[in-house]
C-alpha positions in Angstrom: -15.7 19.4 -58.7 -12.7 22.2 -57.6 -12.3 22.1 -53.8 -14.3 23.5 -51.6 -13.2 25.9 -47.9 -15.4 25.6 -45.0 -14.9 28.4 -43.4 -15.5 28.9 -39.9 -16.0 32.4 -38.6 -16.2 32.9 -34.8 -16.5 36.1 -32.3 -15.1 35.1 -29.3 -15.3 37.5 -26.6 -11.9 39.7 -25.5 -11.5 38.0 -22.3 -11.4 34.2 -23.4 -9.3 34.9 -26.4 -6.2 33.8 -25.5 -7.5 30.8 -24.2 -9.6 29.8 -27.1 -7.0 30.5 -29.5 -4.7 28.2 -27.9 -7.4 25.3 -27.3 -7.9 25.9 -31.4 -4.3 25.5 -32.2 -3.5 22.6 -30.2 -6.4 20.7 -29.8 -9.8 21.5 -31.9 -7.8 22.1 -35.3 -5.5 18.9 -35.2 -8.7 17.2 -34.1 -10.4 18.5 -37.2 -7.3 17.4 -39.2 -7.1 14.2 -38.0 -10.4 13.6 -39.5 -8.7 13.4 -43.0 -11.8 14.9 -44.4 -9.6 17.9 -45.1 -6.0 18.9 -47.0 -4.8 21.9 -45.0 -6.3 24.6 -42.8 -5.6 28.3 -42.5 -6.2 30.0 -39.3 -6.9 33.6 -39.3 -8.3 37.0 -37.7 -9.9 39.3 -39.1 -8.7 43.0 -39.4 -10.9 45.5 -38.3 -13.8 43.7 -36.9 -12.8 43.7 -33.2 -14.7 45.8 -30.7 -16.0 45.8 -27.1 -17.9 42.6 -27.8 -15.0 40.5 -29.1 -12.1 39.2 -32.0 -12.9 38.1 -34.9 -11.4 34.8 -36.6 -11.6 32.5 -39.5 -10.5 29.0 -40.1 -10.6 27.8 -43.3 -10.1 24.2 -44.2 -9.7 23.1 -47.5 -11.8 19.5 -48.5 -10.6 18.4 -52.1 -14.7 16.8 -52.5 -18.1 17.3 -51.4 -18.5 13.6 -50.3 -15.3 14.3 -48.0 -17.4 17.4 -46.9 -20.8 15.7 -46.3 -18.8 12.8 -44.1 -16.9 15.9 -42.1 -20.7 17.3 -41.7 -22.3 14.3 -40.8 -20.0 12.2 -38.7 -17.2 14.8 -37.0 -19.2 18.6 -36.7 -22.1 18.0 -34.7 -19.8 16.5 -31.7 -16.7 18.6 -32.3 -19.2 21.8 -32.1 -21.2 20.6 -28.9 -17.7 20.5 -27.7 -16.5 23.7 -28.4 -20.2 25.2 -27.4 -19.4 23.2 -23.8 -16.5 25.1 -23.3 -17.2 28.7 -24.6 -21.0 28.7 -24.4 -22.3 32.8 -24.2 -18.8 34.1 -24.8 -18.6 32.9 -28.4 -20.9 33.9 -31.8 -19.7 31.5 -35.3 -21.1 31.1 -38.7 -20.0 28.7 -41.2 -19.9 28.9 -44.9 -18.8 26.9 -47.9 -16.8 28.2 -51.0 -16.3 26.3 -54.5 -12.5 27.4 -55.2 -12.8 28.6 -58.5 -9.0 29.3 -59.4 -5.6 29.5 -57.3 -2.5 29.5 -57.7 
């Protein structure tokens, strides 16, 4: 199998962006990281798709297996997002998807 991104897309509303973007950086990413489930991360915003309700962002980690993937899903998300809901609950809107890297380079 070609690695897989689980992307994380997130709204987070205009007045608790600087604050989220800084508790991603230094403390939700690396905790992701630290997992070892995944290679490398990208963290990103999205062009065009602010407005009055809020910034846009992806993160995009890169897992080099589904098995790594499934162990991220089943032992690490559901805690790591009840954390994140804990501190941005109503102020926040997030979606996740996965995507099978087809070619890079």
């Amino acid at each position: 199998m070609r690695a897989l991104i689980y992307n994380v897309t997130v709204k987070i509303s205009k007045e608790d962006k600087d604050g989220w973007v800084d508790w991603m950086k230094n403390i939700h990413i690396p905790e992701v990281m630290a997992t070892a489930c995944f290679r490398s991360f990208r963290f990103l915003h999205l062009e065009g798709y602010d407005d009055d309700e809020g910034v846009t962002y992806a993160i995009q980690y890169t897992c080099p297996s589904r098995e790594l993937l499934d162990i991220y899903q089943r032992d690490h998300a559901p805690e790591m997002q009840r954390r994140h809901k804990a501190l941005y609950e109503g102020k926040f809107v997030a979606f996740r998807t996965i995507l099978e890297v087809i070619d890079e380079s």
